[in-house]
N, C-alpha and C positions, 0 to 999 in steps of 0.2 A: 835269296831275294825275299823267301817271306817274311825268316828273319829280324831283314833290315827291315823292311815294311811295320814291322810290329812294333821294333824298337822307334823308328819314327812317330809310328800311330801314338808310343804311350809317352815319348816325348810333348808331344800335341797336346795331350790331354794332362801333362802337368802344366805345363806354358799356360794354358788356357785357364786350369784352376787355381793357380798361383794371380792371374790377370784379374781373376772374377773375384779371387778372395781379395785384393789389393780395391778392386774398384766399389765392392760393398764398404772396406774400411772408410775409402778418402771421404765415399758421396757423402758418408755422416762427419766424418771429423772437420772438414774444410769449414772455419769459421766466416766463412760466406761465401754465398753461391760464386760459382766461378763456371765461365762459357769453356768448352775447351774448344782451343785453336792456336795457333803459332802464340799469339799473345794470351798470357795469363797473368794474372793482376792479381798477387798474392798479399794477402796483411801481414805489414811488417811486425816482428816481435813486441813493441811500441804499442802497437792499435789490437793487436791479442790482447794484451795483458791489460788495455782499457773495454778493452769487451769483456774481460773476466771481473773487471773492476764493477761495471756497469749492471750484473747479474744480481748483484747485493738486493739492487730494486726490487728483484723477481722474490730473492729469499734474504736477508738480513743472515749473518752469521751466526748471531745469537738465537735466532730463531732455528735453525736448525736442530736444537734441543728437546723441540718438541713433541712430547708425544702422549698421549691421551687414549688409554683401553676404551672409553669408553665413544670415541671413533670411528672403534669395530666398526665394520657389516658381517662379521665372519663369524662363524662359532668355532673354535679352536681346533676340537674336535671332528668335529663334520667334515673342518677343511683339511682335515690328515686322515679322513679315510676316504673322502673324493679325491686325495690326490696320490693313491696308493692303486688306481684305477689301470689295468693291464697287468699288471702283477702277478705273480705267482702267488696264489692265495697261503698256501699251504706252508709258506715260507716268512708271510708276515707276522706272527707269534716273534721270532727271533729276532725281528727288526721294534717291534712294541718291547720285546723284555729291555735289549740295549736302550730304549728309549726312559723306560721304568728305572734305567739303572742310579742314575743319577743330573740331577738339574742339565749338566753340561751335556750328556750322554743324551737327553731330550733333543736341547739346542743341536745338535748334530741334526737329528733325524726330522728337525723341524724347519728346514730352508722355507717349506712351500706358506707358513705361517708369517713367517719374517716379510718375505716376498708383498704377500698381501695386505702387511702392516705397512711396510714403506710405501706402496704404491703411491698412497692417495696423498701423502707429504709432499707439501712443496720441493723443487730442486734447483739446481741454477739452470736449468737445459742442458749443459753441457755433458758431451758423451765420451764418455771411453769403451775397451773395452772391459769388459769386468767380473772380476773370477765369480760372483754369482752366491757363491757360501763361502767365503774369506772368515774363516776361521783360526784359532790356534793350531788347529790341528792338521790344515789344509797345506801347511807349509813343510818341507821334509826335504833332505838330502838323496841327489843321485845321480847316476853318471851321466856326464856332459859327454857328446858326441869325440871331444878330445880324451875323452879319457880320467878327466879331472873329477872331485866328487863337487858337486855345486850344490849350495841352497837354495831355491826357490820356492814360490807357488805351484804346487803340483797336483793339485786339483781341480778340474776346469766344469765338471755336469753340468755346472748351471751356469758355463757361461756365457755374455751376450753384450752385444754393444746397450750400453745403459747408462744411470747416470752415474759417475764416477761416486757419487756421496755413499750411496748405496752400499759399497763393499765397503768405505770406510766404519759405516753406523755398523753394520752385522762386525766386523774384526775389535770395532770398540766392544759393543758386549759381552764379544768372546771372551774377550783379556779378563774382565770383571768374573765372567761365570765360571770359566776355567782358573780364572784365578783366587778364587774363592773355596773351589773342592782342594785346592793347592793348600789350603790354609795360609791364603793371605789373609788380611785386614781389608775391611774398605778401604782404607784412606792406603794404603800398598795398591789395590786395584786402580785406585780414581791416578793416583801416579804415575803408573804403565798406563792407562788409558793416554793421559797428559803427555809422555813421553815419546807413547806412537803416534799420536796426532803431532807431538809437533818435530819428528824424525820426517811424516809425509809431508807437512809444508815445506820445512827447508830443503829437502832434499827434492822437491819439484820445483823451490826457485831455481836453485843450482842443476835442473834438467832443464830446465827453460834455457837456461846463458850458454847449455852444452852446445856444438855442433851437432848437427843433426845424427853425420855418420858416428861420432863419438856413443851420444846416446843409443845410437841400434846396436852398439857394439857394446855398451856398458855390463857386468856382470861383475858380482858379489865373487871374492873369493876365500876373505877373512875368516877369522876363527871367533867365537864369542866364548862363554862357559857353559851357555845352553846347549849350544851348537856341538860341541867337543864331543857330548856321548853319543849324538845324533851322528855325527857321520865317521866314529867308532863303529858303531852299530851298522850305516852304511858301509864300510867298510869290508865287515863281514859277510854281506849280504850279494855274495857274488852266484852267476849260476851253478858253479859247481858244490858252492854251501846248499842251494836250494835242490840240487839231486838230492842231497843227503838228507834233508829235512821233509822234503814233500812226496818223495819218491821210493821206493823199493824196489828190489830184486825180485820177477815171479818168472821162474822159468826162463833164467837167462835172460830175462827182460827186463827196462826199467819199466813200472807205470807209475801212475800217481797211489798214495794210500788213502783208503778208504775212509774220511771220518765225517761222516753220518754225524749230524746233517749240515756241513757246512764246504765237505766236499766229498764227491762221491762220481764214480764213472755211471754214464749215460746210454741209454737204449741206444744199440748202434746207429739207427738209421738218423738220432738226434747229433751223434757224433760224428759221422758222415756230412751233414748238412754245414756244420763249424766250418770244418775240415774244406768243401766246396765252396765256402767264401773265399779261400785265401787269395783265388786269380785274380778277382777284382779290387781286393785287399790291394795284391802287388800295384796294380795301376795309379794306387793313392802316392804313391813312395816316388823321391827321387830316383832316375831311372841307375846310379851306382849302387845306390840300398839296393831299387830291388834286383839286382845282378848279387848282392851279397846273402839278402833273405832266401832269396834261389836256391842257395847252396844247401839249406837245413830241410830236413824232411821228417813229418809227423810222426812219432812214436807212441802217446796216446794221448786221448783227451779225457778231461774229466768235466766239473760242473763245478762252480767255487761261490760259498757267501763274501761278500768284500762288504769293507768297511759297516757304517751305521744307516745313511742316508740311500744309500745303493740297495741296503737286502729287498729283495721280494723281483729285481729285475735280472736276468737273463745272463748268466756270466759264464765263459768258458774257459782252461785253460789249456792250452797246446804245449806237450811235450817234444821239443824236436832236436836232432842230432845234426852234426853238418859230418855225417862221416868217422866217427869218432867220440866215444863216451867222453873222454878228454872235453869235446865243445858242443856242451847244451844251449840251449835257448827256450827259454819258457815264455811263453806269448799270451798276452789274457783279448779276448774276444768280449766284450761289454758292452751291454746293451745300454744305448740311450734315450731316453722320449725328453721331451721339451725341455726346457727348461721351466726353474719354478717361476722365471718373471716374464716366459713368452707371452700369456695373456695379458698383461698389462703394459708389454714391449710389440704391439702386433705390427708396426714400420720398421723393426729392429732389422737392419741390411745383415743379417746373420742369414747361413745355408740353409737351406729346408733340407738336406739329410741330418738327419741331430749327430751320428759320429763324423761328419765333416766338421761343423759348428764346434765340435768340442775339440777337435785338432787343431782347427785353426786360432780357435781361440789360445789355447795355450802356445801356440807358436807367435802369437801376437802380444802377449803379456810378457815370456821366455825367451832369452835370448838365446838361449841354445837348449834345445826338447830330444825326444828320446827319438835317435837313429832309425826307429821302426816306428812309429808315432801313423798311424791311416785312420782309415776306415774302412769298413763293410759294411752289406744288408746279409738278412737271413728271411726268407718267410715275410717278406716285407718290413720286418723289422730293423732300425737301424742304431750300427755298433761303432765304439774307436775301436781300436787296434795298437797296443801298443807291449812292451817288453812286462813280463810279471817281474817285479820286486827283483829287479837288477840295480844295486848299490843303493836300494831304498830306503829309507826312515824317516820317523819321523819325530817328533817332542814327545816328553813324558810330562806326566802329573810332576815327578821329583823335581825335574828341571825348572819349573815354575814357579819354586819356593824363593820366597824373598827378592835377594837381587837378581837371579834368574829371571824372573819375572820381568822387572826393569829393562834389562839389559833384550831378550827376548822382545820386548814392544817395542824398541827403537828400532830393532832388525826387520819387525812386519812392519813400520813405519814406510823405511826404504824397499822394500821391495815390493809394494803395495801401491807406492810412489811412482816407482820404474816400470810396473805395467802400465800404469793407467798414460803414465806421461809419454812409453814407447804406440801407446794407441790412439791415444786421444792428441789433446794441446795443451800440453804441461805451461804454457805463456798467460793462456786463458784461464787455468784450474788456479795459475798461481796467484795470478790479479787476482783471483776470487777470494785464495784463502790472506792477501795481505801478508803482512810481517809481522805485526802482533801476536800474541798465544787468546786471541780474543775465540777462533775455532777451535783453539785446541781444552778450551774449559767448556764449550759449549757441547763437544764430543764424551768429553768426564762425565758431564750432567748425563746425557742421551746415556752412553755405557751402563751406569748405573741403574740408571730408570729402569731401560729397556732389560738389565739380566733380574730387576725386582721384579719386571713382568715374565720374566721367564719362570722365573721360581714361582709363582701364582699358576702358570698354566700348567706348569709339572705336577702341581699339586692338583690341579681339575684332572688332569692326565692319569692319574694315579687314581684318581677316586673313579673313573671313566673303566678301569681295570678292574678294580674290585668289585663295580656292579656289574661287569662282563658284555659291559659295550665294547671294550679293547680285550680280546685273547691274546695272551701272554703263553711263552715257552718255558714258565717255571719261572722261578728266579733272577731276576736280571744281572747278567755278569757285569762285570765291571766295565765301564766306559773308557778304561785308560786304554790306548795304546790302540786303537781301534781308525 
């Protein structure tokens, strides 16, 4: 009886969070108030796509271009080390060198700059949800709940119902700054910027005319040439390559190896505390997952630095076994705080636990996300929950060259398109952007601008180091692959 009891209780409590997560999306996305009761009075696709038309008033397309340093309220600086605030001090050296390493290697570690540059810009009102740092490098291969290896958006920290333009502008000057360390040309960059701007319009008309259930089902399976090494590399990237890679033999034992300072085993009693998240962990999880996570039991834990943007916060990784060396499972534990656009998003219908907000988020952008995909708290702290580096990768520097390049920004195009359009009203976004390439020159201009301002603040960034306002770990390694 108690059993069943429990299994109902955590039924409950997904029903309920699955209900809550549904009722923050619609309250914002419904393009006009609506009463509920037996009769609802919904806007035909017709009267969206003239409410998206109508928006133009608010922002002109051409005008979206705009952008002026001198703007600011912000000191660059100042607002990267107020927003490095909770942190493990001792750990941000390694996050400033990656940042030191190169302009693009900056642009990673500088969402919360961006965030605050966009704020004050005009937008159309209209919301999606929105990965937040929509980056080159935010996009990567890995395993679909079927088994299949899928490309997507696979990075969610910042993200938050917002205005859709938002992750367009940050992905356009990706393309430019990433594609510059690439050894593109400008006029190669302003091209992929052109190309992904206008891969997101067309392919948000053609989400607009989809059926509904079509679009929630829609998913990328194609192959490009950028993509080819990307999920080769996924490919390899299975748990039992990552025993071999991350793991050793100590006494009949696997544990994690030791490498100082970027991953290293933990005072027990911090190890222990990971470890005692994981019941409330399971309650995040459809009640079949967690009848499957059930089965795996902890073998050790360690402490890991992940990516560029992430170092200085809180990350764990669980080694666990379901019974058998044969079937590992490595699970990362990652701490979340706000997003970089909650101050200037403060009605935003997103979770107040931050690893709720970050699951859901990607499960709102994603049409199919990672089988263990939660949340936890620790210490009052809050964490996602999801599989370490199971069939994951991501773009390189090489793949960028040339037509790589090209061919890569029409792929973030559409899948940039298919978040925002599975979260938002792809009817309303489209009226907005028209059929012209009139947004998609206007996005070249902004790209460009915006990664010349980037290279200017890497350069204050750099001088910010030298005079030893920013302590650095040595050397900055290189920004690729990170």
């Amino acid at each position: 009886m108690a059993v069943c009891c429990s299994l109902l209780s955590h039924r409950a409590n997904i029903a309920f969070s699955c209900f809550s997560a549904m009722f923050r999306f619609w309250r914002m996305m419904l393009p006009v108030p609506a009463m509920l009761g037996r009769k609802l009075k919904l806007m035909t696709r017709k009267e969206r796509r003239q409410l998206g038309q109508s928006c133009r008033s608010k922002i002109r397309r051409v005008d979206q271009a705009k952008w002026d340093s001198k703007d600011r309220k912000h000191d660059v600086i100042d607002l990267l080390l107020a927003s490095q605030k909770g942190r493990i001090p001792s750990l941000l050296p390694i996050k400033w060198s990656h940042m030191l390493a190169s302009p693009f290697g900056f642009f990673r570690g500088a969402a919360p700059v961006m965030a605050a540059d966009l704020a004050p810009l005009p937008h159309t009102g209209l919301m999606a949800q929105i990965c937040g740092d929509a980056h080159v490098q935010n996009l990567g291969a890995f395993e679909a709940p079927d088994g299949r290896l899928i490309f997507d958006i696979n990075d969610f920290d910042d993200t938050i119902i917002g205005p859709w333009e938002w992750d367009v502008k940050r992905m356009s000057a990706s393309l430019v700054v990433a594609g510059r360390e690439a050894a593109n040309s400008d006029k190669q960059c302003k091209n992929a910027v052109l190309a992904f701007a206008s891969s997101y319009r067309v392919w948000m008309r053609r989400f607009s005319r989809m059926p509904m259930v079509e679009l929630a089902r829609f998913q990328i399976y194609r192959e490009i040439d950028p993509l080819r090494s990307v999920l080769r590399k996924a490919e390899r990237a299975t748990p039992m390559h990552n025993l071999d890679t991350l793991t050793m033999l100590r006494g009949g034992k696997h544990v994690f190896c030791d490498q100082k300072p970027t991953q290293y085993h933990l005072p027990q009693k911090e190890a222990d505390a990971a470890v005692s998240s994981l019941p409330a962990y399971m309650h995040t999880l459809l009640p079949e997952r967690g009848h499957f996570f059930a089965q795996y039991r902890v073998e050790d834990v360690a402490f890991r630095v992940v990516g560029t943007g992430s170092i200085g916060l809180r990350d764990y990784v669980l080694l666990m076994f379901a019974g058998a060396v044969s079937d590992p499972l490595f699970i990362q534990i990652k701490e979340e705080p706000a997003s970089a656009y909650a101050s200037y998003l403060p009605h935003s219908p997103v979770a107040a636990h931050q690893g709720q907000r970050v699951a859901e988020g990607g499960r709102a952008m994603q049409m199919q996300s990672d089988i263990f995909l939660g949340w936890t708290s620790i210490a009052s702290r809050h964490y996602v929950v999801r599989q370490l580096r199971d069939h994951k990768a991501s773009i390189e520097e090489d793949d960028l060259k040339g037509s790589g390049l090209l061919e890569y920004a029409e792929m973030c195009g559409e899948l940039l398109s298919k978040g925002h359009a599975r979260s938002g009203d792809p009817c309303a976004i489209s009226g907005y952007l028209g059929n012209s390439d009139r947004f998609d020159q206007t996005m070249a201009t902004f790209g460009i601008n915006y990664a010349d301002q980037t290279l200017k603040d890497w350069e204050k960034f750099r001088q910010a180091a030298g005079a030893g306002k920013i302590r650095t770990a040595g050397p900055g390694p290189s920004a690729k692959g990170r």
